[in-house]
C-alpha positions as CSV (number, residue, x, y, z in Angstrom):
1,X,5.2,-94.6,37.0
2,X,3.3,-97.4,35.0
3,X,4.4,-100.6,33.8
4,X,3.5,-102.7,31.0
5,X,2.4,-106.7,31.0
6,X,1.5,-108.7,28.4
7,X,-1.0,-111.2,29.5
8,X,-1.8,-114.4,27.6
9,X,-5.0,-116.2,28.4
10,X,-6.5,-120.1,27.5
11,X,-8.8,-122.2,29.3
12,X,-12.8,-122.8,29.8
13,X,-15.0,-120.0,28.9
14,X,-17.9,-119.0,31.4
15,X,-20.3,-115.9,31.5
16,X,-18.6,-112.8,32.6
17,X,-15.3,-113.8,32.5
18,X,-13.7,-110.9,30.4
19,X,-15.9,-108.4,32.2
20,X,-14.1,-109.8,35.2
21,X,-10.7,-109.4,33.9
22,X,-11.5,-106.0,32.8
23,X,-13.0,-105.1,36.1
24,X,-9.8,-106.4,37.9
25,X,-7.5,-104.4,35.6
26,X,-9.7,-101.1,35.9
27,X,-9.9,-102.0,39.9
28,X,-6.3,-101.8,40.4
29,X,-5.8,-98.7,38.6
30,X,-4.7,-100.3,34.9
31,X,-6.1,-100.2,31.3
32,X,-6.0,-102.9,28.3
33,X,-4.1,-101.0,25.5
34,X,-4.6,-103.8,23.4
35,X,-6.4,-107.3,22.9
36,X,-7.3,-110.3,21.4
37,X,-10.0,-112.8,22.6
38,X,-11.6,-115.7,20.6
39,X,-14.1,-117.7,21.7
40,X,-14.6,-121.3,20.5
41,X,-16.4,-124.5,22.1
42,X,-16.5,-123.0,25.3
43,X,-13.2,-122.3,25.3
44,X,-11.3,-118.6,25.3
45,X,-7.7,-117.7,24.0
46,X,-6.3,-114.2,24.2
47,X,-3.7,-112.1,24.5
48,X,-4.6,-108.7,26.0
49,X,-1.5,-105.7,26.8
50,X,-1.7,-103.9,29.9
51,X,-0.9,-100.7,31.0
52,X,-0.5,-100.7,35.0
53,X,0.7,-98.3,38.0
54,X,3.9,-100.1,39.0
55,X,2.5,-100.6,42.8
56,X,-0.6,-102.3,41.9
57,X,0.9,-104.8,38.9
58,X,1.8,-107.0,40.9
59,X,-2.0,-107.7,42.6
60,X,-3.1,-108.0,38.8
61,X,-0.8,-110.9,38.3
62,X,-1.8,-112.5,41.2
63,X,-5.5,-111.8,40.6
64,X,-4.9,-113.5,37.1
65,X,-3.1,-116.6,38.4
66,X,-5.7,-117.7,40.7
67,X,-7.9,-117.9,37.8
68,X,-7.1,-121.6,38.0
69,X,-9.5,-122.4,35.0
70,X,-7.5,-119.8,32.9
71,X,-4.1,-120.5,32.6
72,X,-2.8,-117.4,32.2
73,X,0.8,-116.0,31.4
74,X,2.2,-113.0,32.3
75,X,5.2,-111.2,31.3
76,X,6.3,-107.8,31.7
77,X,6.7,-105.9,28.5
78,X,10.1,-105.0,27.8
79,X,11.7,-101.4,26.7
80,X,10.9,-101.0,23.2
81,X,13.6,-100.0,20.6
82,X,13.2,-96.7,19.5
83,X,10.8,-96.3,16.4
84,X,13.5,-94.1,14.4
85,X,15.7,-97.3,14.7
86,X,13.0,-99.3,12.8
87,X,11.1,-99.4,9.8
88,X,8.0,-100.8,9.8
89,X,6.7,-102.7,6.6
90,X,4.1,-105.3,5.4
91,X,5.5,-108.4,3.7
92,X,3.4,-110.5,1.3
93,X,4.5,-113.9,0.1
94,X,3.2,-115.9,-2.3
95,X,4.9,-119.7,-2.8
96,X,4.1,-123.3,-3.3
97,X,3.9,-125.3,-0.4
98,X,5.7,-127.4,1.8
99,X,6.2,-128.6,5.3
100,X,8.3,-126.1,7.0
101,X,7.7,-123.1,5.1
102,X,7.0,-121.3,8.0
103,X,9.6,-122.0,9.9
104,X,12.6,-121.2,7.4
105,X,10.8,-117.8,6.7
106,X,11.2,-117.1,10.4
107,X,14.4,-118.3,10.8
108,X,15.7,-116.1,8.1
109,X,13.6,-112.9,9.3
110,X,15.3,-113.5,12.9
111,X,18.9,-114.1,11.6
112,X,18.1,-111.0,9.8
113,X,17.1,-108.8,13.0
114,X,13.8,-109.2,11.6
115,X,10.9,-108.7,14.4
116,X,7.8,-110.0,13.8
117,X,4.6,-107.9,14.8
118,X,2.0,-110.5,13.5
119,X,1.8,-113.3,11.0
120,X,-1.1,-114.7,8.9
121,X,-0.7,-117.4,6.4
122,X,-3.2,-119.8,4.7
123,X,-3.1,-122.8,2.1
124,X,-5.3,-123.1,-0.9
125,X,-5.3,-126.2,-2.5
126,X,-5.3,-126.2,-6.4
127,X,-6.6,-129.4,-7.9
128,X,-5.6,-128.3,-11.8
129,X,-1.9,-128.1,-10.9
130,X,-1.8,-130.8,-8.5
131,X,-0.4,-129.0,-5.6
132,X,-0.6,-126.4,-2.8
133,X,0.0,-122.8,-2.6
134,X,0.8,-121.0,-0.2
135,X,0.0,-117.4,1.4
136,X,1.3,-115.1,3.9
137,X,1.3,-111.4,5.4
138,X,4.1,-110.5,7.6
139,X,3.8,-106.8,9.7
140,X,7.5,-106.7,10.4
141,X,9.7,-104.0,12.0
142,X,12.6,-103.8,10.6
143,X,16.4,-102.8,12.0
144,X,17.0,-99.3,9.7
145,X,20.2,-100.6,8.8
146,X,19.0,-103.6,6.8
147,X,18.6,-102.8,3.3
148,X,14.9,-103.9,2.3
149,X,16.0,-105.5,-1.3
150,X,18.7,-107.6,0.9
151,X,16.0,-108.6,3.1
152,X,13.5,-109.6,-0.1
153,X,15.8,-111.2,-1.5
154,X,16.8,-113.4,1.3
155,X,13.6,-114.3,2.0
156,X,13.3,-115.4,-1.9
157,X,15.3,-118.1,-1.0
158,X,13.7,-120.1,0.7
159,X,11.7,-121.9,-1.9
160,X,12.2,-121.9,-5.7
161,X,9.7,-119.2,-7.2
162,X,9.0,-118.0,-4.3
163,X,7.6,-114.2,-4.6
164,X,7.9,-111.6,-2.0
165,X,6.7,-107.9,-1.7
166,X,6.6,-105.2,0.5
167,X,2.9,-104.3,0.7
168,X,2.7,-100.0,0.1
């Protein structure tokens, strides 16, 4: 029987160093079902997902954490709801700006039952009108009893003029 780990990564880059974690994981029996590694000023941030025989996981963990230039994280991924209890959609919002934006657009999406997959946003500053707009993409899963106009709606309200689509 396997288990899963989600393994988040930050600290100094040097040569070799993912080949190394990937060589640890495929040592031990595991494989990466998913990741995410950005390089930057000699630096590394990731988040990589794990697929592991439940006997070896926890030698990986161990192996990780005595990475001491790392700083890794890991935590054991837990039982996923069923997919036929969730609908999975795309969320685009399009609003002026203003500090906490973010925030009150996750706070309604998690009073919702709202999960959020991944999140992209961005700011574009528009000298003509004197302001700042700003841009988002939700990937959301979403509880099958929540009716998706509620949820648009609710979202809406955060900020006057605020616009908000599901992305087909």
């Amino acid at each position: 029987m396997n288990t899963q780990l989600t393994i988040t990564i930050a600290g100094q880059d040097h040569p070799q160093l993912i080949n190394q974690l990937a060589a640890k994981t495929h040592e031990l029996g595991g494989k990466w079902l998913i990741s995410k590694i950005h390089r930057l000023d000699n630096q590394i941030v990731g988040i990589i997902k794990v697929d592991i025989p439940n006997e070896t996981a926890a030698q990986l963990k161990l192996a990780f954490s005595k990475l001491t230039d790392l700083n890794p994280r890991i935590i054991d991924v837990p039982l996923p709801i069923p997919l036929d209890k969730l609908k999975p959609l795309t969320l685009k919002v399009e609003s002026s700006d203003r500090p906490g934006i973010v925030n009150d657009i996750t706070n309604i999406l998690d009073d919702i039952g709202v999960d959020i997959v991944n999140i992209e946003n961005h700011r574009v500053g528009v000298p003509d009108l004197g302001q700042t707009l700003f841009f988002a993409e939700l990937m959301v899963n979403v509880p099958s009893e929540v009716n998706v106009e509620q949820l648009l709606e609710a979202v809406q309200q955060v900020e006057d003029g605020m616009r908000v689509n599901v992305v087909e």
